[in-house]
N, C-alpha and C positions, 0 to 999 in steps of 0.2 A: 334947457335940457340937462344939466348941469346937475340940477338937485335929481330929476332921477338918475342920472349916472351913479352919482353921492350914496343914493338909499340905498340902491342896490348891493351897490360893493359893502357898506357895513354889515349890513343880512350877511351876503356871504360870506365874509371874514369870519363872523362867528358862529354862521353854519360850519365851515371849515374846521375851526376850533373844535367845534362839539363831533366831528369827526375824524379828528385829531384823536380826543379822549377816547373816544369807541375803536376807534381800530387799536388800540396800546390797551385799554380796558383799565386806564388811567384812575379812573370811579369804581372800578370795580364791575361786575355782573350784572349789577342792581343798577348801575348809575343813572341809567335814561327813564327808569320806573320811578326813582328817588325824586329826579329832577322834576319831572311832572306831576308829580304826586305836590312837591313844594308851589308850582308854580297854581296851581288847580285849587289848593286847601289854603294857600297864607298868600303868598305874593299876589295874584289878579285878585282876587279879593279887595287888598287893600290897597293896590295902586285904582280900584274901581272905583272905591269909596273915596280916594282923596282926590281923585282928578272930580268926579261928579260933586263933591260936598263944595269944591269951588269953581262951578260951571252955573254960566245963567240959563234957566232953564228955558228960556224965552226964546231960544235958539232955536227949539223945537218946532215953533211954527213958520219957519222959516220957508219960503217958498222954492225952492230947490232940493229942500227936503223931500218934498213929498215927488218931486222925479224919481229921485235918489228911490225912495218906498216903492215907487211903481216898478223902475226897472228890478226891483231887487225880489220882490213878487213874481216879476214877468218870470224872474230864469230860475227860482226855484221852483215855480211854479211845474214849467217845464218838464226841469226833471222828475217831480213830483209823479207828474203824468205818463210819463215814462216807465217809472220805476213801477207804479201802478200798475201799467199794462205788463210790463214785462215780472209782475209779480216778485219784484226785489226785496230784501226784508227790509220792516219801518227803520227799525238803529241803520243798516246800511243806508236808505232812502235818504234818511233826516240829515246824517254828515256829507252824503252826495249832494243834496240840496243847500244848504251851507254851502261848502266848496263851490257849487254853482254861483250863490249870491253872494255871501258874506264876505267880504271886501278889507283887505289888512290896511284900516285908516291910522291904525296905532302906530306900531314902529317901522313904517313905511310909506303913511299917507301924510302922517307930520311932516317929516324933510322934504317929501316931494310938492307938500303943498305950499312951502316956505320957500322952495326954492324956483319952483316952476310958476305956481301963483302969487306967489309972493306975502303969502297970508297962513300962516300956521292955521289961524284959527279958524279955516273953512271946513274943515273934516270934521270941526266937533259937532255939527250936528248927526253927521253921517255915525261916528261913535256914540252918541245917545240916543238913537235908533236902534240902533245894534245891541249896544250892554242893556237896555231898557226893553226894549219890543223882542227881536230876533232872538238874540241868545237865550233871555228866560224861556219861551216860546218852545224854543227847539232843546233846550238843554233837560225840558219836561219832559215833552216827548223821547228822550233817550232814556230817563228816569222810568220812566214808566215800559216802555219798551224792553227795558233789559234787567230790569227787577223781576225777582221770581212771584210766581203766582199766589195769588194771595190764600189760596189750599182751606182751611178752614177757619181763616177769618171772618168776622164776623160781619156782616153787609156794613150796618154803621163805620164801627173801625176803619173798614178798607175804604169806605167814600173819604171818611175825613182825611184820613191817607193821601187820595189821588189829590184832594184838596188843597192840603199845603205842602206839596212835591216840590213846588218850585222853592218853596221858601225856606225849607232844608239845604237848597244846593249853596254852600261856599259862595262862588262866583255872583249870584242872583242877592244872597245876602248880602255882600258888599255894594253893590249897585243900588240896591233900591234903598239902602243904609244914606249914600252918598246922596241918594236923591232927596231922601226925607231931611235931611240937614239941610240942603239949597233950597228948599221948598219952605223953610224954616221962617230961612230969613239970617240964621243967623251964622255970624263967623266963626269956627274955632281957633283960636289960640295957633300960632306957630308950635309952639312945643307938643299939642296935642295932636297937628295933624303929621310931626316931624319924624315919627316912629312909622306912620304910614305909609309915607312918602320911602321911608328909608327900605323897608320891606319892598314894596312894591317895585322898586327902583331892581329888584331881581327877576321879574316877572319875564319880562323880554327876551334876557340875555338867557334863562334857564331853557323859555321855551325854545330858542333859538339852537341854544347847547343839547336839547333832546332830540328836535328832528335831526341836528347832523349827526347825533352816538345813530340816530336808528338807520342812518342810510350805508353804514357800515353791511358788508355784505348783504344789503336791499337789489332784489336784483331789477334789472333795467325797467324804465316806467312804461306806462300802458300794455304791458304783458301778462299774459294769465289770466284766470276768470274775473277777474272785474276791469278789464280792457273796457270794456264797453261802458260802463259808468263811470271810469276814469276821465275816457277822450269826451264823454257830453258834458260833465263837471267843467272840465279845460275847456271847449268849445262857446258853451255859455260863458265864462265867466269873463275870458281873452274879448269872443266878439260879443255874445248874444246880448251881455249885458249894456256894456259900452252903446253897442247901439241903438240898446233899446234908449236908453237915457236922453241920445242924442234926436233920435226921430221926434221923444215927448219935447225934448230942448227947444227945437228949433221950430217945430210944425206945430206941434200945441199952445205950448205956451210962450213961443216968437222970442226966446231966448237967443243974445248972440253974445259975442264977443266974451269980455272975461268970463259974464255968469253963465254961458252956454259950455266954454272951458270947462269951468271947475264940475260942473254935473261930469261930464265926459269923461273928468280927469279921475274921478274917487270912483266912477262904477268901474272903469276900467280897471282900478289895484286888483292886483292879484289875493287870490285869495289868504287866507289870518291863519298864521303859522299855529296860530292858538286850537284853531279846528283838529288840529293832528291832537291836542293834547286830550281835548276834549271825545273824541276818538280813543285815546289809549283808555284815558279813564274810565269810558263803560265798556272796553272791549269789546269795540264793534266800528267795523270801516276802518281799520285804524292805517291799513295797505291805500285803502281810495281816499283816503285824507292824505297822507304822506306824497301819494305821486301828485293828486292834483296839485295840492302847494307849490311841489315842486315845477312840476309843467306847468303851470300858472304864471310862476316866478318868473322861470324865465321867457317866455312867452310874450308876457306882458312887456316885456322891455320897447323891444320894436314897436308894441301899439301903444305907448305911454309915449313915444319918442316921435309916432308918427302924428299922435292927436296934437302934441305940442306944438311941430311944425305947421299944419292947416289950421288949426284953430286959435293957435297964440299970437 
């Protein structure tokens, strides 16, 4: 229980910070625009590329994996349906559905997974899921969703357009960069990947430093018109997913003990602080990113604390 104690409190330490800066306006005006803009265009990028250029990819088939894919399906799914019915727009849908599944394995499923399972490296399959499948996926659909109408573009043009959407975004360029190098074979060089490393190494702490400047006069969470897709994002993500993971765990495929744990334990994380950025950056959901994280966050504490107790 320890290492999620640990996770938590560094998140908000420098949540804190980055609310620190915003309330004194420390950064200036701009500060929480700047920081996201660096974290989105140079830093994930390239902490993408270097974590993936030395990941074996074989992790991939992993059979906890694909619980991890199902429940993560199950609760965007969900929302998806939801949003549907209740006719929500696709950019708001697509960050609500995120927030629903996409699970903060990075700088929160590390230490809890080091410290509670005892194995850092059980989330990296659950993050190359996500930088690989999820996020290009869903980061298209934002691309396309909030780009302006193609007006008198020419049919070809705009197909080839919709075509390599993903492969313009920053974020999706450094991932599948990283992948094409593991897939390789081959090693780069210390000094080559040490510039990468060294960037990237700001990735966390900025997005971390932007939701706390934005919670600066944010008023109270699930308030106002997007209440309702706020508390089903938090609802899915705290229980819906968690159990879905658990029911596929134990009843499907007769999973117990540690490896029934760790499915449990990464669908439960709270939703990726990253989602708010990704949010700001096509200005859309950027309010139902910021609460769900937030109510996520802490949320998740209790049910991270109480799966440990019954299942560890």
């Amino acid at each position: 229980m320890g290492g999620v104690i640990t996770g938590f409190a560094v998140i908000a330490t420098v949540i804190a910070t980055g609310y620190v800066l915003g309330r004194y306006e420390l950064l200036g005006t701009g500060g929480r625009q700047v920081l996201t803009n660096l974290a989105f265009h140079v830093a994930t990028p390239a902490l993408l590329f270097e974590t993936l250029a030395t990941t074996d990819l074989h992790v991939i088939a992993s059979g906890p994996l694909l619980i991890t894919a199902l429940s993560t399906l199950s609760a965007a799914g969900v929302f998806v349906a939801v949003a549907a019915v209740r006719r929500w727009p696709v950019g708001q849908s697509t960050v609500g559905a995120l927030c629903a599944s996409y699970v903060n394995a990075g700088n929160l499923g590390i230490p809890i997974a080091a410290y509670v399972l005892g194995d850092a490296s059980l989330v990296a399959p659950v993050l190359l899921l996500q930088q690989l499948v999820i996020g290009p996926c869903a980061l298209t659909v934002l691309d396309l969703s909030t780009s302006q109408p193609g007006g008198e573009e020419p049919g070809r043009r705009r197909v080839l357009r919709l075509l390599t959407t993903p492969f313009r975004n920053p974020v999706v360029i450094g991932a599948l960069s990283g992948v094409a190098v593991s897939a390789s074979g081959l090693e780069p060089p210390g000094p080559v990947l040490e510039p990468f490393e060294l960037i990237g190494g700001m990735s966390v702490p900025a997005v971390l430093l932007a939701f706390g400047i934005s919670l600066r006069g944010s008023a109270a969470p699930a308030r106002g018109p997007e209440r309702v897709p706020v508390l089903l994002s938090v609802a899915l993500k705290t229980v819906g997913q968690p159990a879905v993971a658990w029911a596929l765990g134990a009843g499907v495929f007769g999973l117990s003990g540690k490896a029934l744990l760790t499915v449990v334990v990464t669908s439960a994380l709270p939703a990726a602080q990253n989602l708010f950025t990704y949010a700001s950056r096509y200005g859309t959901g950027v309010r139902l990113a910021r609460e769900s994280v937030l109510l996520s966050t802490f949320l998740s504490v209790p049910v991270l604390l109480s799966v440990a107790a019954l299942l560890g």
